[in-house]
C-alpha positions as a LaTeX table, in Angstrom:
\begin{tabular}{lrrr}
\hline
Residue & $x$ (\AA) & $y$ (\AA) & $z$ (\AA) \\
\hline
Unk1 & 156.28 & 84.11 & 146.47 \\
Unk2 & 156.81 & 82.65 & 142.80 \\
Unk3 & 153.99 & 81.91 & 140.16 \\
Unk4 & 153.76 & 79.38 & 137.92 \\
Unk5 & 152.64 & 81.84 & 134.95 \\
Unk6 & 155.52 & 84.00 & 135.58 \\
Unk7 & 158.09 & 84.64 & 133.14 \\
Unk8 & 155.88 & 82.69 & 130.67 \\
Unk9 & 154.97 & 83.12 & 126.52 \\
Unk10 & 151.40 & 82.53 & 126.44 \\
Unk11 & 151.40 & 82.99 & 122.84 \\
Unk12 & 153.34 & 85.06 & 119.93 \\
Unk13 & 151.72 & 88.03 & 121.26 \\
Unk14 & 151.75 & 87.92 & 125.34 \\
Unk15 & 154.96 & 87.60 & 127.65 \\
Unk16 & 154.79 & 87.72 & 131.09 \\
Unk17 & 157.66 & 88.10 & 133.48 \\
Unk18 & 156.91 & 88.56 & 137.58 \\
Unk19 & 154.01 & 89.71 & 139.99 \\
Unk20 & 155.05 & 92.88 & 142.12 \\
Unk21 & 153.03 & 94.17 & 144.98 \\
Unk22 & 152.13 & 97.75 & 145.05 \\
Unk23 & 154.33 & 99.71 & 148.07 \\
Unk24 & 152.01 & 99.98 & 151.14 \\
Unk25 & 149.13 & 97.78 & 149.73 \\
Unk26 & 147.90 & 94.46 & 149.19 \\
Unk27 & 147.71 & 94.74 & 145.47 \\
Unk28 & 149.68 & 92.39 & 142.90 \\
Unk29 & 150.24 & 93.12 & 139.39 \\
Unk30 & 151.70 & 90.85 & 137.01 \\
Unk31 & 154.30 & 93.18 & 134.59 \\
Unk32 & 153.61 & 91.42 & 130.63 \\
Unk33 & 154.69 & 92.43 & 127.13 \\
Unk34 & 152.00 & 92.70 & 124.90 \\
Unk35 & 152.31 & 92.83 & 120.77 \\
Unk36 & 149.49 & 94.24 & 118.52 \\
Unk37 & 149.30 & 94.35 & 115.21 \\
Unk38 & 150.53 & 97.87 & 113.81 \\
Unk39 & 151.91 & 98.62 & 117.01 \\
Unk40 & 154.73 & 98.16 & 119.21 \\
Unk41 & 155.26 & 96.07 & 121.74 \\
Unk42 & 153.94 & 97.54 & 125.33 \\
Unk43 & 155.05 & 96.92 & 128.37 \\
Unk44 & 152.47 & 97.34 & 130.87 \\
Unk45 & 151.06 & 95.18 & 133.81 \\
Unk46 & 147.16 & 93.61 & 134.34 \\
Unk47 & 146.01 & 93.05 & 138.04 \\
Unk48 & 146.14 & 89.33 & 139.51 \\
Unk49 & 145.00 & 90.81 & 142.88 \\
Unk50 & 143.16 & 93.73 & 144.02 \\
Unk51 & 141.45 & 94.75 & 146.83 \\
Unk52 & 139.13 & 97.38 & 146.04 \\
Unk53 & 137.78 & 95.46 & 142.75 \\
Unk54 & 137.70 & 92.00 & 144.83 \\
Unk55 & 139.86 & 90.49 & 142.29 \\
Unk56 & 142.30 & 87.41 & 143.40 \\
Unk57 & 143.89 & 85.44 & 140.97 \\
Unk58 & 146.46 & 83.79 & 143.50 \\
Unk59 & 144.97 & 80.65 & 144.55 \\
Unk60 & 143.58 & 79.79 & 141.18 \\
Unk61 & 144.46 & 77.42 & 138.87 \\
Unk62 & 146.82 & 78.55 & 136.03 \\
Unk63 & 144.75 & 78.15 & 132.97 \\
Unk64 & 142.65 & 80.44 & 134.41 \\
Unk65 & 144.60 & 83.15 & 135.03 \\
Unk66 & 146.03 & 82.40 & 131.46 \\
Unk67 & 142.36 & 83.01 & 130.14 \\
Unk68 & 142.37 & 86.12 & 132.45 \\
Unk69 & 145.80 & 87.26 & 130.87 \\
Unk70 & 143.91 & 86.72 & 127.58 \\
Unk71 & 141.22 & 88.77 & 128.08 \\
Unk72 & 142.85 & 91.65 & 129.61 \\
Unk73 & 145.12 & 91.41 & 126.23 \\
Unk74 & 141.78 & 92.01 & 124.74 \\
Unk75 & 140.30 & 94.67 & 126.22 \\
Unk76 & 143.52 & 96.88 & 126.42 \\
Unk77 & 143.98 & 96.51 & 122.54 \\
Unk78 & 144.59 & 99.63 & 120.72 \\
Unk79 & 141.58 & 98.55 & 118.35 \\
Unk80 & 139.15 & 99.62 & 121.69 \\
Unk81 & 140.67 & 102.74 & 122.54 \\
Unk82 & 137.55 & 104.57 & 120.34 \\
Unk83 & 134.78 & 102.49 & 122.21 \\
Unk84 & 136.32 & 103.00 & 125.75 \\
Unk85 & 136.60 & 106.62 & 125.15 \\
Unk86 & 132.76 & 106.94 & 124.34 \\
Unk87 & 132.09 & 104.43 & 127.14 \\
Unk88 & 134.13 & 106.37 & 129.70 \\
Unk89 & 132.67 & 109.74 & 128.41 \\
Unk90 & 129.27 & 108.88 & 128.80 \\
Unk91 & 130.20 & 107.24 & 132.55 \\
Unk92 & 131.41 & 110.68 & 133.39 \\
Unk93 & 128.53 & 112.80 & 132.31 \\
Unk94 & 126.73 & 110.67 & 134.44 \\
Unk95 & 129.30 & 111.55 & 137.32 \\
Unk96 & 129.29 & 114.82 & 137.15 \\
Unk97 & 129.79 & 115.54 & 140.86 \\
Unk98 & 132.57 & 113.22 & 141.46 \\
Unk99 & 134.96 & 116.38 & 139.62 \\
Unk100 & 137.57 & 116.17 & 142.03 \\
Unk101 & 138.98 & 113.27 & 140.41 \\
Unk102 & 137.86 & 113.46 & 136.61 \\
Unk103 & 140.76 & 115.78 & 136.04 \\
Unk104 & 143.04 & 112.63 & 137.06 \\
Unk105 & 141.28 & 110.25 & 134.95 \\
Unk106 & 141.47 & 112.40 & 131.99 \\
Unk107 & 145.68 & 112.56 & 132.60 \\
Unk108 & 145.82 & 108.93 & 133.25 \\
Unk109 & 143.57 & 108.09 & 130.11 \\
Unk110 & 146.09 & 110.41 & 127.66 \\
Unk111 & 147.23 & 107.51 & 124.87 \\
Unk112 & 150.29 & 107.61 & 122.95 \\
Unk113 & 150.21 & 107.73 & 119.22 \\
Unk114 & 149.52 & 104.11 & 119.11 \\
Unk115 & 146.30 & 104.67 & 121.36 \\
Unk116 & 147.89 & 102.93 & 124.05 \\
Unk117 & 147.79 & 104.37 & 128.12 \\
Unk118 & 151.75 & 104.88 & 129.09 \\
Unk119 & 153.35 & 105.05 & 132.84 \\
Unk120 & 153.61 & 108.58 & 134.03 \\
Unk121 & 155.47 & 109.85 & 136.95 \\
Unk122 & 153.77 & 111.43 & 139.93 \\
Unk123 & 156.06 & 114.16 & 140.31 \\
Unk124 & 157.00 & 115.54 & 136.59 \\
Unk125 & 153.91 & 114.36 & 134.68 \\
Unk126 & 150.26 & 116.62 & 134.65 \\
Unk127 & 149.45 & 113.76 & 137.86 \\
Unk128 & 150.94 & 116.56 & 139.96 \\
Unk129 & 149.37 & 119.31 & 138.09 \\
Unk130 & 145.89 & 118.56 & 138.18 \\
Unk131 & 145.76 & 117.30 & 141.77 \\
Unk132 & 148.20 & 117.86 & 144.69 \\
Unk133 & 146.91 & 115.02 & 146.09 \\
Unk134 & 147.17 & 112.29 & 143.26 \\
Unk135 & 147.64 & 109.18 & 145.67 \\
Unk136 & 144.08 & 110.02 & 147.27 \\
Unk137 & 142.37 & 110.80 & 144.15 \\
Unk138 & 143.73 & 107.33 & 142.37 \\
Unk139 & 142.42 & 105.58 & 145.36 \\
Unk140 & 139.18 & 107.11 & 144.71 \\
Unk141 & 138.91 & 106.64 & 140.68 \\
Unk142 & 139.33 & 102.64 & 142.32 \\
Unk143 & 137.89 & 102.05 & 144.64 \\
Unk144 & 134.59 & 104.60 & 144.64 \\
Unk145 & 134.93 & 104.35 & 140.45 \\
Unk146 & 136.25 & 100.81 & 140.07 \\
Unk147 & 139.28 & 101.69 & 137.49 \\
Unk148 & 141.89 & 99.41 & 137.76 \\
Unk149 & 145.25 & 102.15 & 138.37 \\
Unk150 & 148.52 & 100.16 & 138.67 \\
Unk151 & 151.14 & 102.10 & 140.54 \\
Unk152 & 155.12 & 101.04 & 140.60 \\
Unk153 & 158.40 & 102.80 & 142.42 \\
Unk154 & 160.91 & 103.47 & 139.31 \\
Unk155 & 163.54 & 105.94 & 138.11 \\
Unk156 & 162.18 & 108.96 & 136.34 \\
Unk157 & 165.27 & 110.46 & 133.92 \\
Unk158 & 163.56 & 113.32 & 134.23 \\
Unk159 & 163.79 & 113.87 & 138.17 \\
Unk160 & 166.65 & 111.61 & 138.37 \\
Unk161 & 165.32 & 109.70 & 141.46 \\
Unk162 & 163.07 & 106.86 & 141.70 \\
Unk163 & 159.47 & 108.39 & 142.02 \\
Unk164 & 156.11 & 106.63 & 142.16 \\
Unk165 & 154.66 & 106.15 & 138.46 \\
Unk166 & 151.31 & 104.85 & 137.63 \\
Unk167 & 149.15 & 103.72 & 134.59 \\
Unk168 & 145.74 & 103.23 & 134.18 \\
Unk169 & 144.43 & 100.01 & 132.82 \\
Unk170 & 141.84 & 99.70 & 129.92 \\
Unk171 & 140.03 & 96.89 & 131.66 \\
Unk172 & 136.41 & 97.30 & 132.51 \\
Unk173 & 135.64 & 98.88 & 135.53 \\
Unk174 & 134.62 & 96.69 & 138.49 \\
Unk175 & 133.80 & 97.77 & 142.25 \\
Unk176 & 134.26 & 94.67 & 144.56 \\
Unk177 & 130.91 & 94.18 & 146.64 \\
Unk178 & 133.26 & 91.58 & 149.08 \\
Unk179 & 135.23 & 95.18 & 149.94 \\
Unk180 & 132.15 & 97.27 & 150.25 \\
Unk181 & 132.15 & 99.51 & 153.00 \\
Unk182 & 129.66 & 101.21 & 154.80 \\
Unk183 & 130.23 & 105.24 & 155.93 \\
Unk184 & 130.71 & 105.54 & 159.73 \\
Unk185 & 128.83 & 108.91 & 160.25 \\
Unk186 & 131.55 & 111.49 & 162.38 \\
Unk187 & 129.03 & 111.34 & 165.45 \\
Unk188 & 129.98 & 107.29 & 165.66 \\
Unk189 & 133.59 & 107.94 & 164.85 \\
Unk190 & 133.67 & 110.01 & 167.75 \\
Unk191 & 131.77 & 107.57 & 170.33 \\
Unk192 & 134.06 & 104.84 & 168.42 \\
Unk193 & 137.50 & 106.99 & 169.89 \\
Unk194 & 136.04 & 107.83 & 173.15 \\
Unk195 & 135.06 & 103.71 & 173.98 \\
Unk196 & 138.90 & 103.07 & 173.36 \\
Unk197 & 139.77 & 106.46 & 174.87 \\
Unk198 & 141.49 & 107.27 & 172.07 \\
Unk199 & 144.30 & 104.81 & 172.91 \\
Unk200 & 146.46 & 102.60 & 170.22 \\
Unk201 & 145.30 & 98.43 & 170.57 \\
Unk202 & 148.51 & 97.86 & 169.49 \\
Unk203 & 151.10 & 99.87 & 171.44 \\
Unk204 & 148.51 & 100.79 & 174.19 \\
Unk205 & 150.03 & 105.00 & 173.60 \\
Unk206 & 146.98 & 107.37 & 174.14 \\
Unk207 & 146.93 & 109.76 & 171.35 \\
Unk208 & 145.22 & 113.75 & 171.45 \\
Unk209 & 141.54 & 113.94 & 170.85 \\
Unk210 & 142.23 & 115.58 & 167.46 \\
Unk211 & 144.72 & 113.58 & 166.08 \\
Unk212 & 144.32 & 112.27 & 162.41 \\
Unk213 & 146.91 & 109.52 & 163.31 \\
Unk214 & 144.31 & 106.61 & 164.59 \\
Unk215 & 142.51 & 104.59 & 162.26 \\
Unk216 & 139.02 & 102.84 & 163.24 \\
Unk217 & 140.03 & 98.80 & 162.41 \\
Unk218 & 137.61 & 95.95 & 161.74 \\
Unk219 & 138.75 & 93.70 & 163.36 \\
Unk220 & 137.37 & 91.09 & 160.90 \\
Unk221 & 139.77 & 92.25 & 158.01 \\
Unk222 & 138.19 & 93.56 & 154.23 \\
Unk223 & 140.23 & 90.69 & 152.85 \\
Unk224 & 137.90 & 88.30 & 153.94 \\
Unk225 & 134.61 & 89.75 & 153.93 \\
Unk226 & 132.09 & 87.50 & 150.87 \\
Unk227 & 129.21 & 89.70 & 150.96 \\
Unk228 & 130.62 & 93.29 & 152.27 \\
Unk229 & 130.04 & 94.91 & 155.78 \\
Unk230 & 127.59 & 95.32 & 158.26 \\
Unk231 & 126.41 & 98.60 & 158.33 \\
Unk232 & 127.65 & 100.87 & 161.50 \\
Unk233 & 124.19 & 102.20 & 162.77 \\
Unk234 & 124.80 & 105.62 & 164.31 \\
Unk235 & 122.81 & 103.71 & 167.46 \\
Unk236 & 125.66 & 100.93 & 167.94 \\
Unk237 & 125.83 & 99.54 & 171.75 \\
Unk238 & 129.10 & 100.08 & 173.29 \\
Unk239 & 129.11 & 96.22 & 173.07 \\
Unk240 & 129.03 & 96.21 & 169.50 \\
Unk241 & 132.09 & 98.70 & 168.96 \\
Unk242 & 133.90 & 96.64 & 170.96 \\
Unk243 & 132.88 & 93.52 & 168.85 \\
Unk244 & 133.41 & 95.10 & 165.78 \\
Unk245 & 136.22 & 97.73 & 166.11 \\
Unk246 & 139.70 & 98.45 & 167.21 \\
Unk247 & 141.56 & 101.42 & 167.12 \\
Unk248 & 145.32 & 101.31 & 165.67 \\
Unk249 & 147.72 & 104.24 & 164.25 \\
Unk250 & 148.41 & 104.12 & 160.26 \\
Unk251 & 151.06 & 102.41 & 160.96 \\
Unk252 & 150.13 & 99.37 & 162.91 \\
Unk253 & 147.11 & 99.27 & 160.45 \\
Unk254 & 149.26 & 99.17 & 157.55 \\
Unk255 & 151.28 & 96.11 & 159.06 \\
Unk256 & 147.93 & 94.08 & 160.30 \\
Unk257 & 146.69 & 94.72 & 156.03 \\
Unk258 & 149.93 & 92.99 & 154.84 \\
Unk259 & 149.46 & 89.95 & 158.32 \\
Unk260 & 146.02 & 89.67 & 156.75 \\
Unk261 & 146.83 & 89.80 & 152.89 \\
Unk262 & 149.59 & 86.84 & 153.69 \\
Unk263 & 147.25 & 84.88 & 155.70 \\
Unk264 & 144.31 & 84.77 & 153.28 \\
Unk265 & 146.52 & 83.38 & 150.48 \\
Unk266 & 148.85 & 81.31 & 152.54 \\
Unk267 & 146.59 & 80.18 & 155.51 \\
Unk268 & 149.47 & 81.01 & 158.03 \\
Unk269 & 148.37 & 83.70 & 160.80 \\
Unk270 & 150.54 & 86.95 & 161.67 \\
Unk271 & 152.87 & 87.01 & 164.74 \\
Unk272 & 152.89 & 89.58 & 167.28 \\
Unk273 & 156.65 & 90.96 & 166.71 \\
Unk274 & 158.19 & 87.62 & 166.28 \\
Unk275 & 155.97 & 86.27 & 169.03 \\
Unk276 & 154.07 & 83.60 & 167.61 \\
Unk277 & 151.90 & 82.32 & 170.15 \\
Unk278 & 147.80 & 82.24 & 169.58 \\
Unk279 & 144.54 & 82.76 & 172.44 \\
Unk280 & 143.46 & 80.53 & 169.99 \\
Unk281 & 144.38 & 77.88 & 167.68 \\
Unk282 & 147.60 & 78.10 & 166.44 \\
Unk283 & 149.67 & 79.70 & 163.81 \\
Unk284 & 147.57 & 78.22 & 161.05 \\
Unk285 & 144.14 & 79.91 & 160.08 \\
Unk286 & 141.58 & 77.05 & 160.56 \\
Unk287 & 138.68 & 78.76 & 159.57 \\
Unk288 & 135.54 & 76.61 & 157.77 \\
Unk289 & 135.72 & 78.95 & 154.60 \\
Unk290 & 138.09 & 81.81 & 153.23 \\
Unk291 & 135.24 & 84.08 & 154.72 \\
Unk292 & 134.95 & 82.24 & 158.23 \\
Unk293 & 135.38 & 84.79 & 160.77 \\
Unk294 & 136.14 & 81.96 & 163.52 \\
Unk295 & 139.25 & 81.22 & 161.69 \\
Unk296 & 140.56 & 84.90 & 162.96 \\
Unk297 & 139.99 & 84.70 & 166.48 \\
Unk298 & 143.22 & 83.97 & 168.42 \\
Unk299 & 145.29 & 85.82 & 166.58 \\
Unk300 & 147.50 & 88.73 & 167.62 \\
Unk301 & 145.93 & 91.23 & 165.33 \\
Unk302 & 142.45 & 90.16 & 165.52 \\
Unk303 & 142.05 & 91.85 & 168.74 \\
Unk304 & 144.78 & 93.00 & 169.88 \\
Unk305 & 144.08 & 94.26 & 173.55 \\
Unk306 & 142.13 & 90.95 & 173.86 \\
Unk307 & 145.12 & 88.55 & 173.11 \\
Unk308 & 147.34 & 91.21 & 175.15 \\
Unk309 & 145.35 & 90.14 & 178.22 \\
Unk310 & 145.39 & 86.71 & 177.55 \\
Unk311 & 149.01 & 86.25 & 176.73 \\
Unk312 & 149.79 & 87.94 & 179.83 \\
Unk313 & 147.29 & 85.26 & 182.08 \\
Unk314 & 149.28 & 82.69 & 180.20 \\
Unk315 & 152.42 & 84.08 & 181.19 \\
Unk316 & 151.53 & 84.29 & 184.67 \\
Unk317 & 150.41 & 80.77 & 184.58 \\
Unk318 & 153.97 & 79.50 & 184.02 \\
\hline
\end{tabular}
């Protein structure tokens, strides 16, 4: 999909060229070239949508993502490094027990001698040093911290491959409430995996009781949520699990996330494996509002063992 403020000279000092979309998420950065004064110019990238900040720039009209380009160009200037640095400082001393992933932040926040934040490889960089498990701990400083981390798949000279690289963006933090997520305490997890005896929606396979493989799905997907979730009281009737949960491997979660990203920017529902046939409605999400959970129901990934069923009535109707 092609934007109109791609590839575009806002002014003498911003250049943008095209929107990639982070490998195995729903996130879309927009790469730009950015010119300060007594510095040179800096290619780096500013978010256009995330889903742990509950930023979405893609439906919106272009002068204001141009204003949005603007002030990103703003707040990543050189001439702010000083006041982030005190900001951020003062954030973390009020953090104190989040020190798993401080470690990160401090590697990711290293500036160059123009006080400007650089891409770093995963592998070859202090990433790797500080944390063995970097991809975990950047998802935290996002989504529990709200720093805005932009991750890209490029060659490294140094390991001679194309490795995973990532930057961290000098844009004020911001946790989305629209993704906010309630804990699911391990007692509910468990009665959660024994209602769906521990069995894939998706693929029907019944995995072992210990298996870290199955994820617990809402079906209603993040992407859509306006005011957060429901909690998940530890005292939830087997009728509401089955209302509000599915169970599906990372895998089949991963591809319902990108179904659900497409949908909510392009109003056109996911297929079941090139079978495009709805319980519901048809191919086209019909809901009242971006947030209108009606609009979901009928489609494949929705509920998976429920449209199962009722594809197979159809089927035995003809």
């Amino acid at each position: 999909m092609s934007y109109s403020f791609e590839n575009k000279k806002i002014d003498e000092h911003i250049q943008t060229y095209t929107v990639y979309q982070v490998d195995k998420m729903p996130d879309l950065f927009l790469e730009v070239e950015f010119s300060y004064p007594r510095s040179q110019s800096w290619k780096t990238c500013i978010p256009i949508y995330e889903k742990y900040q509950g930023i979405n720039l893609t439906n919106v009209p272009e002068e204001d993502v141009e204003e949005w380009i603007q002030e990103c160009y703003e707040s990543m200037s050189p001439s702010n490094a000083s006041v982030w640095n005190r900001t951020e400082k003062i954030y973390w001393e009020k953090h104190q027990k989040a020190n798993k992933a401080k470690p990160l932040f401090d590697v990711l926040n290293t500036e160059d001698r123009y006080h400007l934040t650089q891409w770093g490889c995963r592998q070859c960089t202090d990433t790797s040093q500080v944390n063995s498990q970097a991809a975990s701990r950047i998802r935290a400083l996002k989504q529990s911290h709200g720093y805005h981390i932009a991750t890209k798949d490029v060659y490294c000279p140094v390991c001679k491959e194309i490795t995973p690289h990532d930057i961290l963006l000098r844009i004020p933090r911001k946790k989305g409430e629209s993704q906010k997520r309630y804990s699911i305490s391990t007692s509910l997890k468990n009665r959660i995996k024994e209602h769906f005896s521990y069995t894939d929606a998706c693929f029907g396979v019944k995995l072992s009781k210990g298996t870290r493989e199955l994820i617990i799905d809402h079906k209603f997907p993040a992407t859509r949520w306006a005011a957060g979730e429901t909690k998940n009281f530890t005292t939830m009737t087997d009728e509401q699990i089955e209302v509000k949960f599915q169970l599906l491997t990372q895998q089949t979660n991963l591809q319902k996330d990108r179904y659900c990203f497409r949908c909510f920017n392009e109003n056109i529902r996911g297929d079941f494996f090139g079978i495009k046939w709805y319980s519901k409605g048809d191919e086209y999400w019909q809901g009242a509002n971006k947030s209108d959970e009606n609009g979901c129901v009928g489609c494949p990934w929705y509920d998976l063992a429920d449209w199962k069923k009722k594809f197979n009535e159809h089927l035995s109707q003809e």
